[in-house]
N, C-alpha and C positions, 0 to 999 in steps of 0.2 A: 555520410555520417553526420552533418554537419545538421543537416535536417533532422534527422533522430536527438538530436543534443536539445534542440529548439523545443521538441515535444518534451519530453524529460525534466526541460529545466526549472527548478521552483521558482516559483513567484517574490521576487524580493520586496516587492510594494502591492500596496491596496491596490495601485493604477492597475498592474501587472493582472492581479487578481479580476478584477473587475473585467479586461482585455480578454480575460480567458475565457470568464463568462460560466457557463453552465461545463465545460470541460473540464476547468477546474475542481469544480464540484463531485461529479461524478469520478476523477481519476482519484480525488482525498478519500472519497467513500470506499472505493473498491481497494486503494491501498490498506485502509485500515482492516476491511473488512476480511479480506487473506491473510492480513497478518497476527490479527484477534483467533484467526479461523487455526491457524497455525498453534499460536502462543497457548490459546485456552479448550481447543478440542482435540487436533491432532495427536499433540505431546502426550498430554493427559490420558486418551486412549490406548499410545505406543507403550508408556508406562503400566499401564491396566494388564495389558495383554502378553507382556514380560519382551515387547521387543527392545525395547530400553532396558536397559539394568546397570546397578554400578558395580 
């Protein structure tokens, strides 16, 4: 578990950032990009197609 917490954990410093390198990188990207993917197409669909409703 202890290992999984190391990969997971944010970068508190530029050094931090820098250490990570290009995995950093890639893991902000795909974070944002699921969660954009989520917020601004999925919802909006589910809404469209009456699986949402209030």
């Amino acid at each position: 578990m202890k290992k999984l917490r190391k990969h997971f954990k944010f970068p508190h410093s530029w050094a931090e950032v820098k250490a990570l390198g290009w995995k950093f990188i890639v893991g902000f990207i795909l974070f944002y990009l699921i969660r954009d993917s989520i917020l601004y197409i999925l919802i909006p669909y589910l809404i469209y197609n009456g699986a949402i409703s209030n």
